[in-house]
N, C-alpha and C positions, 0 to 999 in steps of 0.2 A: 845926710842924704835923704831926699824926697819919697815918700813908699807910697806906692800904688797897688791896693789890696782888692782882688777880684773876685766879689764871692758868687758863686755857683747858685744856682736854683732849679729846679725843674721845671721845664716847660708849661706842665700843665697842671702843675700846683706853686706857683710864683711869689704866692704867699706864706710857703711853709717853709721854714729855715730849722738846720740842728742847730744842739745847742752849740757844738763848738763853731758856727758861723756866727751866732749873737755872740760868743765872746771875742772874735774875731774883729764885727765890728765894734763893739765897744771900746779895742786898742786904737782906733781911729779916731783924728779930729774933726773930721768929716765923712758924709755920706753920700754920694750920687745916685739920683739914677735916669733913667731916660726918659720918665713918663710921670707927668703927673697921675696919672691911673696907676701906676704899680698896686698891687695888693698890698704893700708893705708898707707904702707913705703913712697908713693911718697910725699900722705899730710904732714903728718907729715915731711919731707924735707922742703917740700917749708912753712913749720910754724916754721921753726927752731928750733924744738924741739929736744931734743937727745937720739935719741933710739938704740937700739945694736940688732940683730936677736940673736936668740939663738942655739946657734953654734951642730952640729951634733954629739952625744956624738962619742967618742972614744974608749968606751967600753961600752957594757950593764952592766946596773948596777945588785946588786945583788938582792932578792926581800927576802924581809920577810913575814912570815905569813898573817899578815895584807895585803899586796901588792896584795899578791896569792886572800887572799879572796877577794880583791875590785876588781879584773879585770885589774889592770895596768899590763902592760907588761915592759919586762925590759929595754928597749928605752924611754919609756917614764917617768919609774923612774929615771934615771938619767937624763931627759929634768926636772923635779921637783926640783930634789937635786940641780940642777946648777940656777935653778930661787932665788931657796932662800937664798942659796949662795949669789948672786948677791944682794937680797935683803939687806941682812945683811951689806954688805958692802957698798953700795949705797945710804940706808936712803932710805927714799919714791920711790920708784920700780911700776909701772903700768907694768902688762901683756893685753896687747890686743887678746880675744880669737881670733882662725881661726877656719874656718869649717872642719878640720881636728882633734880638740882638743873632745875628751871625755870626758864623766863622769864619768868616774874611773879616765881618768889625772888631771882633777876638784877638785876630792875627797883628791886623794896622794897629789895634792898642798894642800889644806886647812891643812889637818894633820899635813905635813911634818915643816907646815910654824907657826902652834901652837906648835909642838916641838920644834923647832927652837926659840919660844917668838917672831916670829913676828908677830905683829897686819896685819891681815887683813881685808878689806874690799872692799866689793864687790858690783860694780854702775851696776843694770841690764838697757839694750835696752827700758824699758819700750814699750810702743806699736810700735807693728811693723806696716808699712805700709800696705794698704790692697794691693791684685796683688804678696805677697810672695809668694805662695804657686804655682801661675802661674810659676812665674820663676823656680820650682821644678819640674816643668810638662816639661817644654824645657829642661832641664836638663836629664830627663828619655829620653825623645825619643828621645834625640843626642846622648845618651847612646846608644839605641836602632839602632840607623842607623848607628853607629859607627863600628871601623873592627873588635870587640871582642864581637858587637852585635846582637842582631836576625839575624838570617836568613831571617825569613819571612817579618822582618821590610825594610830590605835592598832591597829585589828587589819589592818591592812597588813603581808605579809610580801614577800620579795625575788621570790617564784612570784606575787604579786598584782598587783605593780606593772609585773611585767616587760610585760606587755603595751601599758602604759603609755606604758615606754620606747621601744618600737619606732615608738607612736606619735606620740611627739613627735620621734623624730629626721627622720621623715615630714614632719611638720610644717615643721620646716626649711630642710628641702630644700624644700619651696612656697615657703618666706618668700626663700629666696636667689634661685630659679629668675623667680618674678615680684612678691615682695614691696618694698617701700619697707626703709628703714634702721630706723625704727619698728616693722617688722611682725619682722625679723631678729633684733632685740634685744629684743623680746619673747618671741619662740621659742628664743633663744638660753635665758632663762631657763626656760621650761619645761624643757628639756632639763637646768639647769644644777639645777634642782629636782629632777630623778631621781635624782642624784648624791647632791646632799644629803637626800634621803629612804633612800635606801639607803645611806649612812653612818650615819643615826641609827638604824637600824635596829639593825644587827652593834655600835652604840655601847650601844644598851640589854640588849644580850645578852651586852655584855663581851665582843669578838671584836674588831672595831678601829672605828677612830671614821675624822672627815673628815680629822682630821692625818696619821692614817697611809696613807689615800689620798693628799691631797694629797702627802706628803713618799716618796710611792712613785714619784710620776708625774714629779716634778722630778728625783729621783735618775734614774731611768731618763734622762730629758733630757740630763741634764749624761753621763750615759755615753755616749749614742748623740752626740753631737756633742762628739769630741773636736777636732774641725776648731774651734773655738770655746770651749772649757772646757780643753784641753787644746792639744797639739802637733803635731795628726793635720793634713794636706792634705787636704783637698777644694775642688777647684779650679769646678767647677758643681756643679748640684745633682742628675746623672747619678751624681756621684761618691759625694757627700751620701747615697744610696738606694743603693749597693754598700755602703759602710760602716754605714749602718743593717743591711743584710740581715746581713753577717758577725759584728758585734755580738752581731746577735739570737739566729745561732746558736750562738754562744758561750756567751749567757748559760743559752740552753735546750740542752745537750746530749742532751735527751732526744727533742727534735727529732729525730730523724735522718732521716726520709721527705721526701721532696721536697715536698711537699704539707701536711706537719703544719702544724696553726695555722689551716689556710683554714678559717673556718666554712661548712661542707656548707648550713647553714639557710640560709643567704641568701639574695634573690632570686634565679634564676639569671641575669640578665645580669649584675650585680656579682661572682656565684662564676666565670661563665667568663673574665670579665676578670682576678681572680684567679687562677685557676689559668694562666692566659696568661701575667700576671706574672712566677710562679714559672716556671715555663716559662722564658722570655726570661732570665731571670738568670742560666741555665745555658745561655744562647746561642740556645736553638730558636727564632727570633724571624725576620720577615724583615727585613731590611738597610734598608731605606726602605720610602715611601708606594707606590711604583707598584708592586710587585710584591704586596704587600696588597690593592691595588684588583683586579690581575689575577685575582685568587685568589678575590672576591666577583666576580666575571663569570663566572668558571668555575663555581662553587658555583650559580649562580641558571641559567645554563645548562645543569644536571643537572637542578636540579630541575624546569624546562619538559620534562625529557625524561624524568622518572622516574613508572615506574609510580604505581598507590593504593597499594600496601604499601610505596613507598619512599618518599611524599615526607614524611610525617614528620620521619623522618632526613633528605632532605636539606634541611629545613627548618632541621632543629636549628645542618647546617653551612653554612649561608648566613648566620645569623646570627652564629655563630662566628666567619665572615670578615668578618662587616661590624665586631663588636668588636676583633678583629687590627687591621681598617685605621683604624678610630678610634684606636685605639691609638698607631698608627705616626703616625698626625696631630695627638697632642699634646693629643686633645680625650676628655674622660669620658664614656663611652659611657651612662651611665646619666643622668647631669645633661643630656647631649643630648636623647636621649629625651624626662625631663620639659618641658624648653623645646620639644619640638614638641607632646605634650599638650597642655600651655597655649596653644600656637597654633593647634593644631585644636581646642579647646573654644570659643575666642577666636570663630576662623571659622565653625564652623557653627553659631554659635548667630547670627551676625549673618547666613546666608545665612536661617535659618528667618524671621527677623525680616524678611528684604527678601520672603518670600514673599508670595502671595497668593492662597493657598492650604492648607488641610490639610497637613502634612508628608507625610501618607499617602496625599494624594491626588496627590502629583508624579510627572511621568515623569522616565526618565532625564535628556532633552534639558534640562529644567524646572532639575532638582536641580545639571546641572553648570553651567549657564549661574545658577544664583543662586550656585553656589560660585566663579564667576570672580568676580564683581559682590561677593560679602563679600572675596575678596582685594584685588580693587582699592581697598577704601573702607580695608581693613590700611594700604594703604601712602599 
C-alpha cells in the first residue's frame, strides 16, 4: 500500500525540523514540497535526499461539493490531486508543510489520499521553541513599514516614537502596581512593540536590525553573569550587583565619573535613588534601617523649623531621606509611591461617593470623617 507521510513544521520557523521528523523522512522514497523557496530544499540537498517541488498546476482543477464546503479553492485541489498522484506511484511520499499550506489543503489531502487507499500518516513538530511568536511580531511590523503598509507606521522615526516609549513603560508600571496577569502581559507587549518598531526602523535604514539587538542584550548577559555562564562566585544577589557594577565599568572605560550612565532625565525620585546607588557602591550608605529612619526625623524636623526661603531645600532633603530609608528596607521607593496613588485614588473616590454632599460644600470635620468611613469599607 502507497503511504503518504505529512510532516508538520512551524509556521514561522519552516526551516527547523526535530529530529524524529528527519528520521521520518528518511523512511521515505521521496520528498515534496510546495515551493521551490522552502527553507528546507537546501538541507535536504546537501543530505541527499530526493525531493521534487510540486509543480504549479496548469489548470484549476474542478471542485466538488465536499471541496466548496471545506474551503479548498481550486489551485490548491489540484496541488492535492498531483500529491497523491505522486504518492501512488512513488510508494512512501513525505509532504513537508509551508507557511503557505491551509487547513482546508490539510483536509482535501487527507480525504483525497483515503480515497485513493493511501495510508497516511501524519509526524506533528511536537513543541515548538519558545521566542516563535516574537518572530510573528517582526513579521507584522515589516508588514507595517513595508510599501503596502501603514501610513502612520512609515513615517515614524526613533524622535517620533520615543514619547511613545516612555509611555508605555508608565503603563506597566500600572499593570504590575494594580493590574491582573492579563492587564501585565498586555502591556508587557506594548512595551515589547517599541523594541520591535524601533529595530525596524534602523533595519530599513541599513543600520542594525532586531538580531543585532537581540544577540547584543544576550551577549551582555552571558558576560555580566559569570557566576552562571562562567567560573565567577556570587554567592547572593548583594554579590550578583558588585559584579554587574565592575563589569560595567570595564566594559565602558570611558566611564570614569562616579555618576556617568545615570540618566539626568528621569523622574527625580528614580534619579536620587540612582545617584544614592552609585553613591552606596563606593560605601557612603548608612549600615542599616534605623539610622536611615533617624535621619528622616531629623530632616522633617528642620524643615518644621525652617524659614520661607528654606524650606524648599529642606523639602528636597526630607525626601532624599525618606528614599535612603526605603532603600536600606529593601523596598522601591518609586513602585511604593505608585501603590499609595492607587490607594488614595482607591479612597477618595469612595469617601466622595459615601458623601452627601457637594464635595465643595464639606467642612473639614465632614471630609475626614468620610475619609475614615472609605478606609474602613478598604479593609
Amino acid at each position: 500500500m502507497s503511504r503518504l507521510v505529512l510532516i508538520d513544521t512551524v509556521d514561522q520557523l519552516p526551516g527547523l525540523l526535530p529530529l524524529h521528523a528527519w528520521t521520518a523522512l528518511s523512511t521515505t522514497d521521496l520528498i515534496l514540497v510546495g515551493d521551490p523557496t522552502h527553507p528546507l530544499v537546501d538541507h535536504l540537498t546537501q543530505a541527499e535526499l530526493r525531493h521534487e517541488t510540486v509543480p504549479e498546476p496548469a489548470e484549476p482543477a474542478a471542485l466538488s461539493r465536499r471541496d466548496l464546503l471545506s474551503g479548498v479553492d481550486p489551485l490548491q485541489r489540484a496541488k492535492v490531486s498531483w500529491i497523491v498522484d505522486r504518492a501512488r506511484d512513488a510508494g512512501a511520499v513525505a509532504y513537508l508543510y509551508g507557511p503557505t499550506d491551509t487547513e482546508a489543503f490539510t483536509r482535501a489531502l487527507g480525504l483525497e489520499a483515503a480515497r485513493s487507499q493511501v495510508e497516511v500518516e501524519i509526524v506533528y513538530f511536537g513543541l515548538a521553541p519558545k521566542g516563535v511568536g516574537l518572530l510573528e511580531l517582526v513579521e507584522v511590523e515589516q508588514r507595517l513599514r513595508g510599501p503596502d503598509g501603514c501610513p502612520w507606521d512609515r513615517e515614524q522615526d526613533h524622535a517620533t516614537l520615543a514619547p511613545h516609549a516612555v509611555e508605555e513603560v508608565y503603563e506597566l508600571l500600572d499593570a504590575i502596581a494594580s493590574g491582573t496577569d492579563d492587564d501585565i502581559r498586555e502591556e508587557l507587549g506594548d512595551v515589547l512593540l517599541q523594541v520591535v518598531f524601533h529595530a525596524q526602523i534602523a533595519d530599513d535604514d541599513g543600520r542594525f536590525d532586531i538580531d543585532a539587538v537581540a544577540r547584543g542584550i544576550a551577549d551582555k548577559l552571558v558576560r555580566r553573569h559569570p557566576h552562571v555562564f562562567a567560573d565567577a562566585r556570587a554567592d547572593d544577589a548583594a554579590s550578583v550587583m558588585r559584579n554587574w557594577e565592575q563589569l560595567k565599568a570595564a566594559e565602558k572605560p570611558e566611564r570614569d565619573g562616579i555618576f556617568d550612565g545615570v540618566v539626568a532625565g528621569q523622574p527625580a525620585l528614580t534619579l536620587v535613588a540612582a545617584l544614592q546607588t552609585r553613591a552606596a557602591a563606593l560605601g557612603f550608605a548608612w549600615p542599616d534601617a534605623a539610622p536611615a529612619l533617624a535621619k528622616v526625623r531629623e530632616e522633617l524636623a528642620e524643615l518644621e523649623q525652617a524659614p520661607a526661603e528654606r524650606q524648599a531645600h529642606e523639602v528636597g532633603d526630607l525626601l532624599a531621606a525618606v528614599i535612603a530609608a526605603a532603600r536600606q528596607l529593601d523596598v522601591d521607593p518609586d513602585l511604593a509611591l505608585r501603590a499609595h496613588a492607587a490607594r488614595f485614588r482607591q479612597r477618595f473616590e469612595r469617601a466622595v461617593a459615601l458623601a452627601d454632599a457637594p464635595p465643595g460644600e464639606l467642612s473639614d470635620e465632614q471630609w475626614l470623617a468620610l475619609w475614615d468611613e472609605a478606609g474602613a469599607d478598604a479593609t
